[in-house]
C-alpha positions in Angstrom: -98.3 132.1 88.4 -96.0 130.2 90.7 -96.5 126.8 88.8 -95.1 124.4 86.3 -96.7 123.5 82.4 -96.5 120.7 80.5 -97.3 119.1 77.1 -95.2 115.8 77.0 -95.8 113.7 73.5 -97.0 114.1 70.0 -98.7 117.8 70.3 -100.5 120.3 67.7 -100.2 122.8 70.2 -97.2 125.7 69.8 -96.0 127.6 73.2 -97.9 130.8 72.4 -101.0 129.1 72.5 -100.1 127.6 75.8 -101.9 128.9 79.2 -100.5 131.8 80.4 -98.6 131.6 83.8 -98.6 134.9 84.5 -100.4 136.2 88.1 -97.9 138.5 90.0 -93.8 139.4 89.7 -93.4 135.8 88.9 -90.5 135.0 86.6 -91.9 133.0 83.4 -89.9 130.8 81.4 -90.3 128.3 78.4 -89.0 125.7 76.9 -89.8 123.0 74.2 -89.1 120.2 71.3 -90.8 118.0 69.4 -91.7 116.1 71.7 -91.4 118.3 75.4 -92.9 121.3 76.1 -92.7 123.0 79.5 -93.6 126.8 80.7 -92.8 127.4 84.4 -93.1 130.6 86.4 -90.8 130.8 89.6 -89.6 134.0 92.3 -86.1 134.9 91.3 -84.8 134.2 94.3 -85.6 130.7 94.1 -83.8 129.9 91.0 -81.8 132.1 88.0 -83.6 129.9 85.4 -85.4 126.9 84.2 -84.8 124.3 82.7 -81.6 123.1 84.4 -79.4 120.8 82.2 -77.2 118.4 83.8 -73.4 119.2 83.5 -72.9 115.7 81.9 -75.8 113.9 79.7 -78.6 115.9 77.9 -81.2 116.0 80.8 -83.1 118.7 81.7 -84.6 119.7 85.2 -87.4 121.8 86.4 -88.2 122.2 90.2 -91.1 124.4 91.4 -90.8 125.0 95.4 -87.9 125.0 97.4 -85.8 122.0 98.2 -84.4 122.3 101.9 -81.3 119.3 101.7 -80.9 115.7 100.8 -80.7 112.8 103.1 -78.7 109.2 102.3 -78.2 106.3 104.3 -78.3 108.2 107.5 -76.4 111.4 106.9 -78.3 114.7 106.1 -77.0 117.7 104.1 -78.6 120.9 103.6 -78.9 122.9 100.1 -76.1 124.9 100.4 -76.9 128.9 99.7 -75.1 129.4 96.4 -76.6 126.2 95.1 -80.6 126.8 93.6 -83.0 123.9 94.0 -83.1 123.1 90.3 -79.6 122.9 90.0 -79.4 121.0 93.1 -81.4 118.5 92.7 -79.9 118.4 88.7 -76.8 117.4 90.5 -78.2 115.2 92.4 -79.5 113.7 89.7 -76.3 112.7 87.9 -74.8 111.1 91.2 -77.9 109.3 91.9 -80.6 108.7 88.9 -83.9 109.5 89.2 -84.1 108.0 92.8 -82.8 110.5 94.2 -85.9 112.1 94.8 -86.5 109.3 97.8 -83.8 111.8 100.1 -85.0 114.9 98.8 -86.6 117.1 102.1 -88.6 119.6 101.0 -91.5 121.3 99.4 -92.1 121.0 95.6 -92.7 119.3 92.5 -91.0 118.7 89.6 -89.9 117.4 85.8 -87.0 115.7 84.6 -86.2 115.3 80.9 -83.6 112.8 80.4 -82.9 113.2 76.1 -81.0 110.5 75.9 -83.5 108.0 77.8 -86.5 109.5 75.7 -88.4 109.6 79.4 -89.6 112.3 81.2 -90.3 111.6 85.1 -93.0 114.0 87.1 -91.9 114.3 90.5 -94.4 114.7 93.5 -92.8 115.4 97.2 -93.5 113.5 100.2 -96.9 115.0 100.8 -98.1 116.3 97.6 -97.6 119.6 98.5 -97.5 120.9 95.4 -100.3 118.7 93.1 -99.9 117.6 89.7 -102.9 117.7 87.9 -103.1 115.6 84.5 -105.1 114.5 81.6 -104.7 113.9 77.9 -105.3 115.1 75.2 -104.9 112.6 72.2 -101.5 110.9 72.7 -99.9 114.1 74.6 -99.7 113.7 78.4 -100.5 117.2 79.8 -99.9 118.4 83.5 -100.0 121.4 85.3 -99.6 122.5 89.1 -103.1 124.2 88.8 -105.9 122.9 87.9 -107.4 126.1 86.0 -104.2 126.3 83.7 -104.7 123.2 83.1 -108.4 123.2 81.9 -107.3 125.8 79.6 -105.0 123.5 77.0 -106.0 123.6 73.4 -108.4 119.8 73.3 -109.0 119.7 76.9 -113.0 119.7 77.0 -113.5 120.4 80.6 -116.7 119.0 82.1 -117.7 118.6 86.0 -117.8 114.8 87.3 -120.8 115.3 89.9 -120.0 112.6 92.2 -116.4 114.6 92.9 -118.3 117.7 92.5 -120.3 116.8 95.2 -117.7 116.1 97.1 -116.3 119.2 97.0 -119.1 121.3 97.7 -120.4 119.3 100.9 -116.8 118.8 102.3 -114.8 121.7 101.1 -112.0 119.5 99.3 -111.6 116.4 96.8 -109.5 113.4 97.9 -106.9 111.6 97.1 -106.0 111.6 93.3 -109.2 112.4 92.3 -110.7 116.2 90.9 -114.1 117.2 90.2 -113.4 117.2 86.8 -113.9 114.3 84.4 -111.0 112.7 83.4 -108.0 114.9 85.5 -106.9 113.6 88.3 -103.3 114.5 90.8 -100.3 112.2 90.7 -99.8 110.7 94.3 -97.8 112.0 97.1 -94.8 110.8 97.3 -94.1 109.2 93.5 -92.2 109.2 90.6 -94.3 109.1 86.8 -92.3 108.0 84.6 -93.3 108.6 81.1 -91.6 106.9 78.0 -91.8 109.3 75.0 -91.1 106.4 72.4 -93.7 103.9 73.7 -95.6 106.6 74.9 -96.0 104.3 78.4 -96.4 105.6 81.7 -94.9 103.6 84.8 -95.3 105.1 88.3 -94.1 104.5 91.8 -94.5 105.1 95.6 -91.1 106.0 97.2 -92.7 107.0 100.5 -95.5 106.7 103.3 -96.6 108.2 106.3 -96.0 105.0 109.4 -97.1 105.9 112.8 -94.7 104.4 114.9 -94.8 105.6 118.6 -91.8 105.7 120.8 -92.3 104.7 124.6 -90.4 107.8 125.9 -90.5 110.4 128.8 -92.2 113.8 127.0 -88.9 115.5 127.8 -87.4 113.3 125.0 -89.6 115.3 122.4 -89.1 118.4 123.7 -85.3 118.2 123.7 -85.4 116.6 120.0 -87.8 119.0 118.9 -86.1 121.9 119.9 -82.6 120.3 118.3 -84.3 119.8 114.9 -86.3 123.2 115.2 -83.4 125.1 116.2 -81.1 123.2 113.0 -84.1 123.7 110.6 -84.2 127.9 111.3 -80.4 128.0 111.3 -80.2 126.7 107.7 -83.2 128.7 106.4 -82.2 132.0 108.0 -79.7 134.4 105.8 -78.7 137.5 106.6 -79.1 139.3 103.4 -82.9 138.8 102.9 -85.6 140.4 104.9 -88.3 138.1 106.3 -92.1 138.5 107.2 -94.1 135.8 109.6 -97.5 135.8 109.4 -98.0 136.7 113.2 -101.0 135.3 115.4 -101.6 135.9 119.3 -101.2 132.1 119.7 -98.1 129.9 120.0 -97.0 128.1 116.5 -95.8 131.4 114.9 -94.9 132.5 118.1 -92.4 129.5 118.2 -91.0 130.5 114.3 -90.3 133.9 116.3 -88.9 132.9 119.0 -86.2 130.8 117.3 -85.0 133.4 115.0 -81.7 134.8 115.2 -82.2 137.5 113.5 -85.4 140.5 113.6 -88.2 139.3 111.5 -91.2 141.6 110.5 -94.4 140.5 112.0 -97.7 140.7 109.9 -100.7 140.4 112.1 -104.5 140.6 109.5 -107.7 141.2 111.8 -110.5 143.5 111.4 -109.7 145.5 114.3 -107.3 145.9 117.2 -108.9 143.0 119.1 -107.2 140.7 122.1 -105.9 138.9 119.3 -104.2 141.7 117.9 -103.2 143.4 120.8 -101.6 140.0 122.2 -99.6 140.1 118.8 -98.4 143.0 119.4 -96.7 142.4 123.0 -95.3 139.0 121.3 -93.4 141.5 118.7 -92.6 143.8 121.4 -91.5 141.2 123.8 -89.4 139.4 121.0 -88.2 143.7 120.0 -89.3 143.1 116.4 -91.9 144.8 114.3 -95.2 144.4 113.7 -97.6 145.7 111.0 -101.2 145.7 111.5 -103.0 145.0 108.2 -107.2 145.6 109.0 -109.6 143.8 106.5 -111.5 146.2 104.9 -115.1 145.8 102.9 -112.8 146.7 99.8 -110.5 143.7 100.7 -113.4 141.4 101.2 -114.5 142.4 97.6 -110.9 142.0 96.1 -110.3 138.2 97.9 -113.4 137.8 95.4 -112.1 138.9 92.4 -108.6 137.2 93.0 -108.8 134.1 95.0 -111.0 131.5 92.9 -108.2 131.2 90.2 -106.0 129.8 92.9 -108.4 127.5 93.9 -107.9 123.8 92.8 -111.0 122.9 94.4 -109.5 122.6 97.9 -111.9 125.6 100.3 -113.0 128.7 99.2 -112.1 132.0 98.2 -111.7 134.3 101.2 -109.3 131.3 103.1 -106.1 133.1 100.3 -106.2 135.7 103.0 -102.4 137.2 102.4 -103.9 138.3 98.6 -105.8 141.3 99.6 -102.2 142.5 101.2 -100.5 142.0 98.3 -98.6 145.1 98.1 -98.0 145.3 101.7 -96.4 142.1 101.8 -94.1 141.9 98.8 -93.0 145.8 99.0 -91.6 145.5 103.0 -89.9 141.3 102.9 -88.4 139.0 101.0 -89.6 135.9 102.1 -92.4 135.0 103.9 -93.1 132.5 106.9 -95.6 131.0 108.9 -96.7 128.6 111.5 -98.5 126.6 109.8 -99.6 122.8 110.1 -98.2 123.0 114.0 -101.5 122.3 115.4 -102.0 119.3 113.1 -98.6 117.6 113.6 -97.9 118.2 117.3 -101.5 119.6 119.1 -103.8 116.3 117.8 -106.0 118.7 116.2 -106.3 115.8 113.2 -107.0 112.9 116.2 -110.8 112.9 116.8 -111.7 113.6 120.1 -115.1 113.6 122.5 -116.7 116.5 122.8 -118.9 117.3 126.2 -121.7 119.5 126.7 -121.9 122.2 128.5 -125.5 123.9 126.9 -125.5 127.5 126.4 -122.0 128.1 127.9 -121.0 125.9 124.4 -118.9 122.3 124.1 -115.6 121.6 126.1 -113.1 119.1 124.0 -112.0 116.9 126.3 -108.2 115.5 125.6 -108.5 111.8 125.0 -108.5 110.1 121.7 -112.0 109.0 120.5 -110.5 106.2 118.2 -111.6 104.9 115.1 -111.2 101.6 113.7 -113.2 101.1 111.2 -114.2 102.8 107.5 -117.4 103.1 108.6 -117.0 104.9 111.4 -114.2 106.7 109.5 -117.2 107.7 106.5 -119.5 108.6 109.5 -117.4 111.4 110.7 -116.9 112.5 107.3 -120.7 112.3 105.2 -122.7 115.3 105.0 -125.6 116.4 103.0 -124.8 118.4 99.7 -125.8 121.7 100.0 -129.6 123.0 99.0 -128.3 124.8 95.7 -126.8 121.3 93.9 -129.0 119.7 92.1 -127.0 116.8 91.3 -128.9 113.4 92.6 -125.6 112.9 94.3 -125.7 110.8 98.0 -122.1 112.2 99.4 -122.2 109.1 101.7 -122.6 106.5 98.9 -119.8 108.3 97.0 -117.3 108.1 100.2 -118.0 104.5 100.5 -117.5 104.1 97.0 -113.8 105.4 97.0 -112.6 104.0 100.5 -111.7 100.9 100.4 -109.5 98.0 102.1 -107.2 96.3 99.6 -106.3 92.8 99.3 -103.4 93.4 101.4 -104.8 95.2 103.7 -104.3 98.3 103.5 -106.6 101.5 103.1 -107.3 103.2 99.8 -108.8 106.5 99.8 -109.9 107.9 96.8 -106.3 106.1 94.9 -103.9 107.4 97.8 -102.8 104.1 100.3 -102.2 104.5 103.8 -100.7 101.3 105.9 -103.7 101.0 108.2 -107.0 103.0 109.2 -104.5 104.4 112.1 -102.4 106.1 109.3 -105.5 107.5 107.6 -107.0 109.1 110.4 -103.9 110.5 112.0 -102.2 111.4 108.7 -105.1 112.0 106.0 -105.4 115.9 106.6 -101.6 116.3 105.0 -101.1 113.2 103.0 -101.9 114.8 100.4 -101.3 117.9 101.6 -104.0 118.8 98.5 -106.8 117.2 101.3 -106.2 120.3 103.1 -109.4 122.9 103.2 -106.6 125.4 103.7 -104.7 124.8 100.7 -105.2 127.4 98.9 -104.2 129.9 101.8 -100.8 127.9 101.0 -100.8 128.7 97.4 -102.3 132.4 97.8 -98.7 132.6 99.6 -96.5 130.6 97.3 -97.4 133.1 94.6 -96.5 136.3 96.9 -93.1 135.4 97.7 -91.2 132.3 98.7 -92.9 130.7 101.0 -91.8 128.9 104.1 -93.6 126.7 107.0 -90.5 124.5 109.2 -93.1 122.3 110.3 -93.6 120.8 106.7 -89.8 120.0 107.0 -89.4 116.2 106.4 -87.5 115.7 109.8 -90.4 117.2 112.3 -93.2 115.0 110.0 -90.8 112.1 110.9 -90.5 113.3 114.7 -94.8 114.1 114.8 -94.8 110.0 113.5 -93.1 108.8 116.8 -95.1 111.1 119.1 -97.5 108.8 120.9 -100.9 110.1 120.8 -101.6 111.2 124.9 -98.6 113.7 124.6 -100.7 115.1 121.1 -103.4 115.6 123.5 -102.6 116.2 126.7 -99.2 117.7 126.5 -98.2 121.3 124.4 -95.0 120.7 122.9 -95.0 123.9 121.3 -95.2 126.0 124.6 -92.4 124.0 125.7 -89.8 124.8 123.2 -91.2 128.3 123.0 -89.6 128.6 126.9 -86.6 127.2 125.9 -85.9 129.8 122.5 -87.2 132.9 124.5 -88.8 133.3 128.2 -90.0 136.3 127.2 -92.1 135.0 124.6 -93.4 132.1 127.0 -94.3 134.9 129.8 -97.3 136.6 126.9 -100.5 135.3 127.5 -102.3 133.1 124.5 -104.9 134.9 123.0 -107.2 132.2 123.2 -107.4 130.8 126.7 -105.5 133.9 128.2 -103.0 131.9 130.1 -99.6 132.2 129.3 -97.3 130.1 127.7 -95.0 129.0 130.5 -98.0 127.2 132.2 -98.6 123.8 132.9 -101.0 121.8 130.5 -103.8 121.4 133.1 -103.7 125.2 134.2 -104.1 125.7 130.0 -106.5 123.5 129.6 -108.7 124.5 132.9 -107.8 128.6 132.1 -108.6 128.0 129.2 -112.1 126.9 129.4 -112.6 129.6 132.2 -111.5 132.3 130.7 -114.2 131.4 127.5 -116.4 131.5 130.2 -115.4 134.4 131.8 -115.3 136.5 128.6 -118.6 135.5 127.5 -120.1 136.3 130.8 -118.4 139.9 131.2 -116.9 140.9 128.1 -116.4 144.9 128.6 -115.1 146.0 125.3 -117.9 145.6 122.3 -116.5 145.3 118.6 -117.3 147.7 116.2 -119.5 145.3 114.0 -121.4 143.0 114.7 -119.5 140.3 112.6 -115.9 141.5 114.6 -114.5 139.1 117.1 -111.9 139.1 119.9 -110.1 136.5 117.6 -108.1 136.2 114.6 -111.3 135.7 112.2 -114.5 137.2 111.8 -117.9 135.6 112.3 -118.6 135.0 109.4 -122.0 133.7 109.3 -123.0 136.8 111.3 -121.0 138.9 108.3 -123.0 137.3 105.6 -126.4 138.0 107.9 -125.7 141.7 108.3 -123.9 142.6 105.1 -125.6 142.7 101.5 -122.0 141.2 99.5 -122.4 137.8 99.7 -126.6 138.3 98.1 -125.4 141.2 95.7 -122.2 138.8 94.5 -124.7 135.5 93.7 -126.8 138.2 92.4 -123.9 138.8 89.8 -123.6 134.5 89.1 -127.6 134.1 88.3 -126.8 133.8 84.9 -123.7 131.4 85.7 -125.9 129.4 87.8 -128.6 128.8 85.4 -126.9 127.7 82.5 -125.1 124.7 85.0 -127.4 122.1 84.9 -126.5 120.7 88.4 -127.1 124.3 90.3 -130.9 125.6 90.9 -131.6 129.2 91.4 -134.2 128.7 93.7 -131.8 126.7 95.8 -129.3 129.3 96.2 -131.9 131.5 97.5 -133.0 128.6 99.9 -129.5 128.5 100.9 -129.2 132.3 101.6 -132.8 132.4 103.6 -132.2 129.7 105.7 -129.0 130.8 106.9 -130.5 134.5 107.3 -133.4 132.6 109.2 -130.4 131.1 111.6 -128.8 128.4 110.1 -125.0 128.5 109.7 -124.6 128.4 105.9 -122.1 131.0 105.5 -119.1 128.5 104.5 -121.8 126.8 101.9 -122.7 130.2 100.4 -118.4 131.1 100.2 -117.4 127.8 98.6 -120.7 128.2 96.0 -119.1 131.6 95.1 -115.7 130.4 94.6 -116.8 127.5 91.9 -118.6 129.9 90.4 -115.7 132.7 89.8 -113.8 129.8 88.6 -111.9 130.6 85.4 -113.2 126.9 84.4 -116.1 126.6 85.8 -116.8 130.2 83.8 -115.7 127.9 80.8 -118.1 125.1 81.1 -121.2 127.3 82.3 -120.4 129.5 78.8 -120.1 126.1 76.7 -123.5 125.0 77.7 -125.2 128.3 77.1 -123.9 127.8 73.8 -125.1 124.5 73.1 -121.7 123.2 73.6 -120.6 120.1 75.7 -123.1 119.2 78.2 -122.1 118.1 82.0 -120.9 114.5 82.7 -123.9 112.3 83.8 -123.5 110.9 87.7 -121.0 108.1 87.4 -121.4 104.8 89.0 -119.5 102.6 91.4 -115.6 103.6 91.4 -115.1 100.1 90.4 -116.7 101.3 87.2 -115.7 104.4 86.9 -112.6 104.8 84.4 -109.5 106.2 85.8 -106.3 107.3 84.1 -104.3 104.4 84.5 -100.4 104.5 85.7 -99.5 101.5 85.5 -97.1 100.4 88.1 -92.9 99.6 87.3 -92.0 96.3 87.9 -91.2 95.8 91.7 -92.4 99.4 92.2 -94.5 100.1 95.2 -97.4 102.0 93.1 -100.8 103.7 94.0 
C-alpha cells in the first residue's frame, strides 16, 4: 500500500510483526532502531528508496506523495527531474531546518528523524492531503497514512466512538482531526509534530491557513493569471519519457488538463455504456488527436469495487466512489502516471459556496448563481445535520454532536472538530479541502494514489492561492475553466459539454440558460433509451434505481448478517428497514453503500469478531467534546497550534 508506518518510542513490537503495506506493485521498505521504526511503500518512480539520510548530520527522511517545488521569500523553484521528493526535501532540510516544510508545494506527508536531536517531526501538507492517523500504545507514538494499517498494531484495541461513528454514517465523512475510532485521531493540515524521543514530549504547530482574500479585478485578470500558472504547472510536470493517462469526462476540468498538454496523453473515459457522456469524450480525444479507451462497468466490476475498496477507506464515502480499482490492470499496463481534473469545480465553479435553489416541480430544481451566505454556526450546522440512518442503533443526535465540535474560540476564530479556520467565511468556502480528508471523495483519491503516481494541478499550492483571491460572483456567475480551455486549444472549446450541451466557447448566460433547456429538452424527448434501467446519459449510474432492480446490494448485506449482529450499535431489522423503504421509493441507496463499506472494513471485521468472542465491547456514547479526552499535542512555544 501506498502509505507510510510508524512506531516512534519505547516499543515491544519487531518489524515482522508490523502491518503489512503491501496492496499492488508498490515498492515496500523498512527501517528501524531502538527507538524508530518506519515501513513505507512508494511507486518507483517516485523515489529509489526510503529513508533518505541527509548528506551531512544523521537525519533521516521519508516522504510519501510527490513534492512539486519549494517557494522562499518570493521566488519559486520547481523539483528538478533528477532530484526525488525524499531527497529533495532531505536537502532542503539541511539548508533550512525543519521549517522548510512552510515553502514546500505539493502533495504528501511525511517523517523526519533527526539522530542527533533525538526528535522525530510528522509532517502534514497544506491540506492534509495525505492524513496522519495516530494513537498510542503505551509510551510508543504510532502513526500510519491509513487508518486500517493502523488499527492493526500489536496493543491497539480498536473500538468504534459512536458519536464519530454517527457522523460518519449520516454524512459520509469524519471532520477535522477527529476518526470514528476511540482514541485515533489525524494530525492537522498544514503542521509540524514534533516528537522528543528522550522526554517522550510532543509539540505541534500550524505553519499555514486557508485566508479568503478577494481582489477587486476585471475577470480577464483571472483568466490571464490562471492560464500563466496553469500553463507553468503542466510544463514542469510533463516529461517526455513517461506515458500519461487522464481520467477523461465529457465536461470541462479534465478537458482543461488536455488541452494544456504538450504532449499526447491517453484518455480513460469509465461509463456503463456509450452514452452522450461518452460519446462527447470521445470527440474531446479526437478533437485534441489523442486516444481514448473506453472502460464499461460491468456487474463483475461492481462486485470487485466490493471486495477491494473498503480497505482504502479511512472512513471518508463509501466503497464504489475508488472507481479506477476495478480497472486496475487496464490502467497500470497502458501509462505511467495518471491525471485528473479533479477539485476544479470546488476551487473555481463555487460548487462549495451554498446557493438558492428554485423550483421548478416535476421539471426538477434550477440553481440559481448567487451566493446564499452564511454567517453563523448555526446556520452553518443546519445545512449540515441529518438523521442517522434506520440501521444505527446508537442513541446518537447527529445535530447535538455537530454542535458539540464547532465552536468559536476565544479569539475568534472557528474550530471544527480541532481544525481552525480564520472566520465562518473560511469554513464555508474552504471546509470541503481543508482537510482534504473532509472530502466524501477521498478515497477515489487514494484508490488512485495506489495505482500509479497520481496527479491533479488544481491541488497545486499556487492555483489554491489564486481560487483564495477570486471574489465569489466570478465563482458563480463566471466559468473560468471554459475560458482557459479557448485559450490552450479552440478545438477543445468548439465540443459541446456533456451536461448542458452547449459548447465551451459560449458565454456564461447562453450556458447557464442552455443549460437548463437542454435538461428540459432531453427529459421531454429523449430518443435513445439505455440499456438498463439504472444507465444514464451521464458519467454515473442511478444508483438508487441500480440497487431497486438489482439483487447485489440485498445478497451482499445478506453476506454481513452475522457482522451486523454481533455490533451492538447496528440492528438487523433496521437494515432491512433501510433496504424496504428505499425499494418502496425512498432514496437510500448511498445509506445502504456506506453501511457495506464499514462493514467490509478490515477493522471494523476486527471489532465485530472481538465481541463475538467476548472480547472488548464498544465504546459507550461520549459526552460533550469539552469532556471528551483527546490526544493532546501540546503547542511549541510561540507556535500557532490546533
Amino acid at each position: 500500500m501506498v502509505g507510510l508506518f510508524g512506531a516512534f518510542g519505547p516499543r515491544r513490537v519487531g518489524l515482522d510483526e508490523f502491518p503489512s503495506m503491501q496492496w499492488g506493485g508498490e515498492r515496500t521498505d523498512s527501517f528501524a532502531d531502538e527507538r524508530v521504526a518506519v515501513t513505507s511503500g512508494f511507486h518507483r518512480l517516485l523515489a529509489d528508496e526510503q529513508p533518505v539520510r541527509t548528506v551531512t548530520g544523521d537525519t533521516l527522511v521519508w516522504i510519501i506523495g510527490d513534492v512539486y517545488g519549494f517557494e522562499r521569500n518570493g521566488s519559486y523553484q520547481a523539483r528538478p527531474d533528477s532530484i526525488d521528493s525524499p531527497t529533495y526535501c532531505a536537502n532542503l532540510y539541511e539548508s533550512y531546518g525543519i521549517d522548510f516544510v512552510e515553502g514546500v508545494n505539493g502533495q504528501f506527508a511525511g517523517i523526519v528523524y533527526d539522530r542527533e536531536k533525538g526528535t522525530v517531526s510528522l509532517l502534514t501538507d497544506r491540506l492534509g492531503s495525505y492524513p496522519l492517523f495516530h494513537t498510542r500504545v503505551g509510551d510508543t507514538l504510532v502513526c500510519s497514512t491509513d487508518i486500517q494499517t493502523l488499527a492493526e498494531y500489536p496493543g491497539v484495541d480498536p473500538k468504534f466512538d459512536r458519536d464519530y461513528l454517527a457522523e460518519y454514517l449520516a454524512l459520509k465523512r469524519s471532520f477535522g482531526v477527529t476518526t470514528p475510532l476511540s482514541g485515533v485521531e489525524k494530525l492537522p493540515p498544514a503542521s509540524v509534530t514534533t516528537v522528543d524521543l528522550d522526554g517522550n514530549t510532543t509539540e505541534s504547530r500550524r505553519y499555514w491557513r486557508p485566508e479568503f482574500t478577494p481582489r477587486d479585478e476585471p475577470f480577464e485578470n483571472f483568466v490571464e493569471e490562471f492560464v500563466s500558472r496553469f500553463r507553468r504547472i503542466i510544463d514542469e510536470w510533463i516529461r517526455e519519457d513517461r506515458t500519461y493517462g487522464l481520467l477523461l469526462s465529457g465536461g470541462s476540468d479534465s478537458r482543461l488538463v488536455m488541452a494544456a498538454m504538450d504532449q499526447p496523453v491517453i484518455g480513460f473515459h469509465m461509463n456503463d455504456w456509450r452514452n452522450r457522456e461518452a460519446r462527447i469524450a470521445d470527440r474531446i480525444a479526437a478533437a485534441a488527436g489523442n486516444e481514448l479507451l473506453f472502460l464499461p462497468r460491468t456487474d463483475d466490476y461492481r462486485r470487485r469495487s466490493l471486495e477491494r475498496n473498503p480497505p482504502l477507506s479511512n472512513f471518508d464515502g463509501w466503497y464504489k466512489q475508488g472507481y479506477p480499482t476495478g480497472f486496475a490492470e487496464e490502467l497500470t499496463g497502458t501509462v505511467d502516471v495518471l491525471l485528473s481534473g479533479l477539485y476544479a469545480d470546488t476551487l473555481f465553479k463555487g460548487h462549495q459556496i451554498p446557493s438558492p435553489k428554485l423550483s421548478l416541480g416535476s421539471f426538477g430544481n434550477v440553481t440559481l448563481p448567487v451566493e446564499d451566505r452564511i454567517r453563523t454556526i448555526d446556520e452553518f450546522i443546519d445545512g449540515l445535520a441529518v438523521e442517522t440512518p434506520s440501521y444505527f442503533d446508537g442513541d446518537v443526535d447527529v445535530e447535538s454532536v455537530l454542535r458539540e465540535n464547532i465552536s468559536v474560540t476565544a479569539d475568534g476564530e472557528i474550530d471544527h472538530h480541532g481544525v481552525r479556520y480564520r472566520s465562518m467565511r473560511e469554513l464555508v468556502l474552504c471546509g470541503e479541502y481543508y482537510p482534504l480528508s473532509n472530502d466524501t471523495e477521498l478515497i477515489y483519491t487514494n484508490s488512485l494514489r495506489q495505482l500509479r503516481p497520481y496527479r491533479t494541478p488544481f491541488l497545486d499550492n499556487r492555483l489554491i492561492d489564486l481560487h483564495l483571491s477570486m471574489p465569489i460572483r466570478y465563482q458563480l456567475r463566471r466559468n473560468l475553466m471554459h475560458r482557459a480551455i479557448e485559450r490552450f486549444d479552440s478545438r477543445l472549446a468548439a465540443v459541446p459539454h456533456s451536461e448542458s450541451g452547449v459548447r465551451i466557447d459560449r458565454s456564461f448566460p447562453v450556458e447557464y440558460a442552455g443549460k437548463h433547456l437542454n435538461a428540459l429538452r432531453w427529459k421531454l424527448f429523449e430518443r435513445e433509451e439505455p440499456p438498463r434501467p439504472w444507465c444514464t446519459h451521464g458519467p454515473w449510474p442511478d444508483d438508487e434505481e441500480f440497487v431497486r432492480q438489482s439483487e447485489f446490494v440485498r445478497d451482499a448485506l445478506a453476506d454481513d448478517r452475522d457482522l451486523v449482529d454481533s455490533l451492538s450499535f447496528l440492528d438487523w431489522d433496521g437494515v432491512n428497514r433501510c433496504y424496504e423503504d428505499h425499494l418502496g421509493g425512498e432514496e437510500n441507496a448511498v445509506e445502504l453503500y456506506t453501511l457495506l463499506t464499514l462493514l467490509e472494513m478490515p477493522v471494523t471485521k476486527r471489532i465485530g469478531g472481538d465481541a463475538d468472542a467476548g472480547g472488548t465491547p464498544l465504546s459507550a456514547p461520549s459526552g460533550p467534546t469539552t469532556e471528551r479526552p483527546r490526544l493532546q499535542l501540546p503547542t511549541a512555544d510561540g507556535g500557532d497550534g490546533e
